[in-house]
C-alpha positions in Angstrom: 300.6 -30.5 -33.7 302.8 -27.8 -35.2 303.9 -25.7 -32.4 305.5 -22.3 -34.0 309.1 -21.1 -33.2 307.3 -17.9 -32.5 303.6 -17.1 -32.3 301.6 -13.8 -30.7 297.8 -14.3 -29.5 295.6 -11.1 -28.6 291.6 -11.4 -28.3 290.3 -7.9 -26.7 286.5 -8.1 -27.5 284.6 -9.0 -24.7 282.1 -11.0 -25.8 278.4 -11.6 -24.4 276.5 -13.9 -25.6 273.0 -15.7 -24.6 269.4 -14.9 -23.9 268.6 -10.9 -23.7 271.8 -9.9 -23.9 270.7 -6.9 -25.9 269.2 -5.3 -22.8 272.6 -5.2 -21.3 274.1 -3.2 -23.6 273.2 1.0 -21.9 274.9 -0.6 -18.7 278.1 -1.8 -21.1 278.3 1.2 -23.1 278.4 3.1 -19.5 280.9 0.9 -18.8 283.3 2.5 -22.2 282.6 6.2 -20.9 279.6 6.8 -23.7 276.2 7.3 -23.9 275.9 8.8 -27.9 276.4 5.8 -30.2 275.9 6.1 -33.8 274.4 2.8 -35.0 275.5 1.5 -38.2 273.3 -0.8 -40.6 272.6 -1.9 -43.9 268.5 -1.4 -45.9 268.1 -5.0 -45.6 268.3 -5.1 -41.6 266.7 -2.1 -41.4 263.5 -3.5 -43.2 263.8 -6.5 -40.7 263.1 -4.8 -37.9 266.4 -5.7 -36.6 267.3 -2.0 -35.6 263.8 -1.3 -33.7 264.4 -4.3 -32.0 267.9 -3.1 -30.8 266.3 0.4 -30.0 263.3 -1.2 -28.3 265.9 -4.1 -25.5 267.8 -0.6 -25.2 265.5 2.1 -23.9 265.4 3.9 -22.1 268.3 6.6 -23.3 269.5 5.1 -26.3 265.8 4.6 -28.4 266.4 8.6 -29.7 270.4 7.3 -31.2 270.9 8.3 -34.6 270.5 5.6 -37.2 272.9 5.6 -40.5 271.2 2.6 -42.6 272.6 2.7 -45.9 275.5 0.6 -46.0 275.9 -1.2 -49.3 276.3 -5.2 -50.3 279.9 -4.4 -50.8 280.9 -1.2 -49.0 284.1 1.2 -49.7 285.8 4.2 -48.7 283.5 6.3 -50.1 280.8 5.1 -48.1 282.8 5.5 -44.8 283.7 9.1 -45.4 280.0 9.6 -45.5 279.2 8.4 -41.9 282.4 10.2 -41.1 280.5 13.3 -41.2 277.4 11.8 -39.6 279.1 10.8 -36.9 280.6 14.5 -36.2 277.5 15.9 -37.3 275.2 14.3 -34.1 278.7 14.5 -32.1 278.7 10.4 -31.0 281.2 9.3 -29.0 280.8 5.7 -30.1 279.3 3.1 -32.9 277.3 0.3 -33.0 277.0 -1.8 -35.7 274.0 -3.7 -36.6 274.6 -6.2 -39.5 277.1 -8.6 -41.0 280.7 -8.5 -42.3 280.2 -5.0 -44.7 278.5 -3.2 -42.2 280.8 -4.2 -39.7 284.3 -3.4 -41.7 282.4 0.2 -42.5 282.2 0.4 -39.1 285.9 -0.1 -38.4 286.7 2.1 -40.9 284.9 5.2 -39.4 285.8 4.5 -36.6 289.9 4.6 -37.7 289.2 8.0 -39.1 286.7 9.7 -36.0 289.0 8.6 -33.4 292.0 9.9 -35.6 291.1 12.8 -36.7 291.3 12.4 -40.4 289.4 13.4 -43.5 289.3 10.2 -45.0 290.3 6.5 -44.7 292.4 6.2 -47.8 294.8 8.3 -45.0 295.3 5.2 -43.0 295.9 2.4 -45.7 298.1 -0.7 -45.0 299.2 -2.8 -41.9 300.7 -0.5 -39.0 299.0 2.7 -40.1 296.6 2.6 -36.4 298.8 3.2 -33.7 296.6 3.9 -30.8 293.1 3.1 -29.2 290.2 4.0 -31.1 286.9 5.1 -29.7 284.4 2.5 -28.2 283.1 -0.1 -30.7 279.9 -2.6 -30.8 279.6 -5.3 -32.7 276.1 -6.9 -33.0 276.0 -9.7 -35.7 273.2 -10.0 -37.8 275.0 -13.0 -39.6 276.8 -16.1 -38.3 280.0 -16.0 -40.6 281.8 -13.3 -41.1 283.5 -13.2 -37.2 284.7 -9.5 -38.3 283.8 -9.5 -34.1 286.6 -10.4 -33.2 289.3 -9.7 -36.2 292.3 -7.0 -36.8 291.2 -6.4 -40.2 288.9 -4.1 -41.8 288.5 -5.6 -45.8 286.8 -2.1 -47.7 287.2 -1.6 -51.2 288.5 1.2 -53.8 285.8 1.3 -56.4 287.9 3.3 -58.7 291.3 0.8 -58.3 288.9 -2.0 -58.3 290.7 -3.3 -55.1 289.9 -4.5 -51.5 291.8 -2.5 -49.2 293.1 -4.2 -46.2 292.9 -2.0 -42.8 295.4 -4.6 -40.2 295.6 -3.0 -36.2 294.9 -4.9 -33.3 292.8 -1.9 -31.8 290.7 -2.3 -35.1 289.3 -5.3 -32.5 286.3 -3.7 -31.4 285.7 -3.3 -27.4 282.3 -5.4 -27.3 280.4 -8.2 -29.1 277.0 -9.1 -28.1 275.5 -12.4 -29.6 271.9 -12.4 -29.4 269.8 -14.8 -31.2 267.1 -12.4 -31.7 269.2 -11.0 -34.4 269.5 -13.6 -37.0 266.2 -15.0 -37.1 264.8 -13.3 -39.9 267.8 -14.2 -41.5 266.8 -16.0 -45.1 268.0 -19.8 -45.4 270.5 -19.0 -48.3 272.3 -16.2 -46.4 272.3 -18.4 -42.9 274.3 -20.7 -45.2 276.5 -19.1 -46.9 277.9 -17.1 -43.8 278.3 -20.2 -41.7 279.8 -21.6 -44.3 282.2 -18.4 -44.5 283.4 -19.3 -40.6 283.9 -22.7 -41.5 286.5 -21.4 -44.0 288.0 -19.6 -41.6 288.1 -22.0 -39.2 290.1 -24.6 -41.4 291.9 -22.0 -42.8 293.3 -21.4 -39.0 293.7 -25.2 -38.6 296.3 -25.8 -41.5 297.7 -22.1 -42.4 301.2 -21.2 -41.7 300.4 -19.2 -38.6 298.5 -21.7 -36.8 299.0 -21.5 -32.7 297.9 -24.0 -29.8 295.3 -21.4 -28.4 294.2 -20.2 -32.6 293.5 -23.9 -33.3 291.6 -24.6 -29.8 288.9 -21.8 -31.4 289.2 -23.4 -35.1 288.4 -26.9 -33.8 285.5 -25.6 -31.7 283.8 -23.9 -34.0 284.2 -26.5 -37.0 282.6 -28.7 -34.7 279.7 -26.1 -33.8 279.1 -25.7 -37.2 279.2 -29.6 -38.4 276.5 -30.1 -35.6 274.4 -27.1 -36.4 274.2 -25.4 -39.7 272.0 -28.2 -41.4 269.8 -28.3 -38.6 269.3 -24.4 -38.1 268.3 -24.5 -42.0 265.6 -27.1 -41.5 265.0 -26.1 -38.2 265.0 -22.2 -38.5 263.2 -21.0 -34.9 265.7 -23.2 -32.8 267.4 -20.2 -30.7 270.1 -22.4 -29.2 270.9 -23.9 -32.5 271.4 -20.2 -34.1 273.6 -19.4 -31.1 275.5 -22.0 -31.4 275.8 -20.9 -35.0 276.9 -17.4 -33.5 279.5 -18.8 -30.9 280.6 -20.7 -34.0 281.4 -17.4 -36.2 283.0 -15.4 -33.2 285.4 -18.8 -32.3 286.4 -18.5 -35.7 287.0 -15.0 -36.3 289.2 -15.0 -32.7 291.0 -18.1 -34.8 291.2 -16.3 -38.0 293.0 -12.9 -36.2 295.1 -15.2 -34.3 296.5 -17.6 -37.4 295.4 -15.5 -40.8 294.1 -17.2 -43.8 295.3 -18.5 -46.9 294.5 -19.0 -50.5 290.9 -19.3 -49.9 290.0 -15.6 -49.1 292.9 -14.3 -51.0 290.9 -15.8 -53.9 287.7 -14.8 -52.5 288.7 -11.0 -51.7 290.1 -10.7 -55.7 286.3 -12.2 -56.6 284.8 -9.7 -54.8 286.5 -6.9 -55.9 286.1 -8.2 -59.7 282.5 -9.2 -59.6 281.1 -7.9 -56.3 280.2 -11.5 -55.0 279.0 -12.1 -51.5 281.8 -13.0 -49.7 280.5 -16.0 -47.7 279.3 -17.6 -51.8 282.8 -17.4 -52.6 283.8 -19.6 -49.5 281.9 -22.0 -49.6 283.1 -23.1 -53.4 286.6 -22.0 -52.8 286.9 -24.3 -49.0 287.6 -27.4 -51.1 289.9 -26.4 -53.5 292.0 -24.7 -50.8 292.1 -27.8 -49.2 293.1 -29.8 -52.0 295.8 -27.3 -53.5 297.4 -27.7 -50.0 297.4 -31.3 -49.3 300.6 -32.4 -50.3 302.0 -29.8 -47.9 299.5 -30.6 -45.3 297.7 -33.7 -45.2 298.3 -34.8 -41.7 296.6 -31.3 -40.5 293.7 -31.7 -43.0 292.8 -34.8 -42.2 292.4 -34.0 -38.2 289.6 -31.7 -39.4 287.7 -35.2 -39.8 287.3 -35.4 -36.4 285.1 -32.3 -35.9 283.7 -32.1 -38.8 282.2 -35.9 -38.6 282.4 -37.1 -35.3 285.3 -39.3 -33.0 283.6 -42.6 -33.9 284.1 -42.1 -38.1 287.4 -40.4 -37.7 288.6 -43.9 -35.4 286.7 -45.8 -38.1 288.7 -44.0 -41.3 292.2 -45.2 -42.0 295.0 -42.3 -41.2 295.9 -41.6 -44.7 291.9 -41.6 -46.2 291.1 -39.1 -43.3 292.2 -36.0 -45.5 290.2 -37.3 -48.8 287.2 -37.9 -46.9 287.2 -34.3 -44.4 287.2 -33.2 -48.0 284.3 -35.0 -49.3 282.6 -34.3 -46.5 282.6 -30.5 -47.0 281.7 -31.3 -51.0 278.2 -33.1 -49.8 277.8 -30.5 -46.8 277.4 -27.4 -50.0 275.5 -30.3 -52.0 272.8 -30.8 -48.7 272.6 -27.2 -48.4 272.0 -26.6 -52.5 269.5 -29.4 -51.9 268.1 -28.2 -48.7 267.6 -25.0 -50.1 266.0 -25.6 -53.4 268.9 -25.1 -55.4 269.7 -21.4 -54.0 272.8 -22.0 -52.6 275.8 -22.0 -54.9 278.2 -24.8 -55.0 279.8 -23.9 -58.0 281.4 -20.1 -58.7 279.0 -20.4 -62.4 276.2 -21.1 -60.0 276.3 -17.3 -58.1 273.9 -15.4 -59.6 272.2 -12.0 -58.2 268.3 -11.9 -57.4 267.5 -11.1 -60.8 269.3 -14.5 -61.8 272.3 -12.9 -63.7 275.6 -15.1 -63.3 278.1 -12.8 -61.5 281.1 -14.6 -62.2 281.8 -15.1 -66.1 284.3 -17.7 -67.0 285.9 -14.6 -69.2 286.5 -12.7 -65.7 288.8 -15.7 -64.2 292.1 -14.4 -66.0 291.6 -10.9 -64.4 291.2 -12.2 -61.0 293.8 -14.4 -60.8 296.0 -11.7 -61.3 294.2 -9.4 -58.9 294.6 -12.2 -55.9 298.5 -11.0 -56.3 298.2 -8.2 -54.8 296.2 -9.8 -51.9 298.1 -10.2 -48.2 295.8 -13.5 -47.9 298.0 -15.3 -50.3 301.1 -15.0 -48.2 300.2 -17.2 -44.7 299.1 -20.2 -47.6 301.5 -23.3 -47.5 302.2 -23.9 -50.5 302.6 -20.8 -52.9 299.8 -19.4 -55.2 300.8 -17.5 -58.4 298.2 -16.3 -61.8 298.4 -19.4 -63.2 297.9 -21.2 -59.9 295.2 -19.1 -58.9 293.7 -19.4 -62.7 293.6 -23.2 -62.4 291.8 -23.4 -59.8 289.5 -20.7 -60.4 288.7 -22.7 -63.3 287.6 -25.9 -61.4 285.8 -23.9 -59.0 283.8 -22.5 -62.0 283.3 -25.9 -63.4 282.6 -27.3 -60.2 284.8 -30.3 -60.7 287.4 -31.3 -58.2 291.0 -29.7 -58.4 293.6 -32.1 -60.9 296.5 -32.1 -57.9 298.9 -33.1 -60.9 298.8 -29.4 -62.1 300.0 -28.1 -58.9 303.5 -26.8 -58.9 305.1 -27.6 -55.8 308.1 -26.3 -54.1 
């Protein structure tokens, strides 16, 4: 184990999680000092039912809330400033989001600018810029993956800089997270995947990055191990509650993990493809998890290849030689994206050529690599990464990622 000359920990969101937990949340809000949330969604949830659902556990008081249900794929600050004024306009005193990862970093970012007082949240760019407590915050996940529930960062982007901004506080940590099963069950197959397979990134990310801590990498291994057990399952097995909650637990473990340790190259490279090509985040993870791996394995091979253990079991990781252990925690994440393409009927991207929107248009173009290579330089998520990732790092890889062909470690610079 690494044990850091110096490392901070902080985990604020209290976290409930289990059967009916939804009805609980009047008597919590109480608990904050508010009774007039705001809740916060995307279309998609709202046509699941997902928000009459909430309204329905939560009555009576809170059925007559005001809904804002327009949150796009890929939010930005434009967006935000818009429920700004929604939120002043009904006068709320707090927010509840109802959705995944871009619902719930809009949600951070209004609530930055209500509880601040400003007119917009390009006022409050960059690490530092939130100084003091922010109004009451609810998280309910809609997705297993993103673990925004429990992180310091808000990821929104500027449409006209073609950027993701990165909004870093510790009281961006919202106040409460409440993990009900409830809410991901009409969550389709591909989407169940791909965010799982977004806190499994994070998780390993946590494990080997260069701010990894004794208490982060307690909440990496748990939740790598969650999801080993789980996510193939839940996908063939879709009405198992306790398997989706486990799948839940698994996303909040490794967002706590992710705040705790940051990330590397893997979501540096996935926040420059989403600002290029507006890709779901969790798609990009998923390719990206094995090439991060790889790039760093000559720094951190020891580290990688502990990941066996969760992600295969104690009786294979005794069974594998110590210095195979690394190769094979990476095969094994390679044939975990090939079962779920499989499982899925081919829906699931394993390759970045393989993304494609629901009209079947490719979203990444090989043309498009060069351009986000050099946008991943001006991402913060390069900078926690072992081993250093400039253009023409980041362009290699991107192009085995595209190709879908594991990374040549001889055209890694080291040093």
């Amino acid at each position: 184990m690494i044990l850091p000359e110096f490392y901070d920990f902080c985990s604020r969101a209290k976290i409930v999680s289990g059967e009916n937990t939804l009805e609980k949340i009047p008597a919590l809000l109480a608990g904050l000092d508010a009774g007039r949330p705001l809740i916060i969604t995307d279309p998609g949830v709202q046509n699941a039912g997902l928000v009459d659902v909430v309204k329905q556990a939560m009555a009576p008081g809170l059925e007559s809330a005001p809904v804002y249900s327009d949150v796009p794929m890929d939010s930005d600050y434009h967006v935000v400033d818009k429920i700004v004024g929604v939120y002043r306009e009904n006068q709320c005193d707090a927010i509840i989001a109802v959705g995944g990862g871009s619902v719930i970093d809009t949600a951070k970012g209004v609530n930055i600018v209500v509880s601040l007082g400003g007119k917009t949240l390009l006022d409050y760019q960059g690490a530092g810029a939130v100084r003091k407590k922010l109004n009451p915050l609810v998280i309910l996940p809609t997705t297993a993956g993103t673990g925004s529930e429990m992180t310091l960062v808000a990821v929104i982007a500027d449409p006209e800089r073609r950027e993701k901004m990165l909004f870093v506080s510790y009281f961006l940590q919202p106040d409460l997270a409440v993990l009900d099963a409830r809410l991901t069950r009409t969550l389709p197959d591909f989407i169940t995947a791909a965010t799982a397979m977004d806190a499994l990134s994070h998780a390993c990310e946590a494990w080997y990055c260069m701010e990894k801590n004794p208490l982060s990498d307690t909440l990496a291994f748990q939740a790598i191990d969650l999801i080993s057990q789980n996510l193939l399952y839940v996908i063939k097995s879709p009405e198992d509650t306790q398997a989706r909650l486990a799948l839940a637990n698994a996303s909040t473990l490794a967002g706590a993990a992710f705040s705790n340790s940051m990330v590397g190259m893997v979501h540096n490279l996935g926040h420059a493809i989403g600002a290029v090509c507006h890709v779901p985040h969790g798609n990009c993870m998923a390719v990206l998890l094995p090439y991060g791996l790889e790039y760093n394995l000559h720094r951190r091979g020891e580290i990688i290849g502990q990941l066996l253990l969760p992600l295969a079991g104690p009786e294979i990781y005794a069974a594998t030689p110590r210095h195979q252990r690394a190769e094979k925690a990476i095969a094994l994440i390679r044939q975990l994206n090939q079962d779920l393409h499989d499982a899925i009927g081919g829906r699931y991207p394993r390759f970045l050529s393989e993304i494609r929107d629901r009209d079947g248009r490719r979203l990444v173009e090989k043309n498009m690599l060069p351009e986000i290579a050099e946008k991943a330089l001006s991402d913060g998520a390069r900078v926690p990464n072992p081993e250093e990732l400039l253009a023409d790092d980041a362009q290699m890889v991107l192009e085995h990622a595209w190709e879908g062909t594991p990374l040549d470690r001889t055209k890694i610079k080291t040093g």
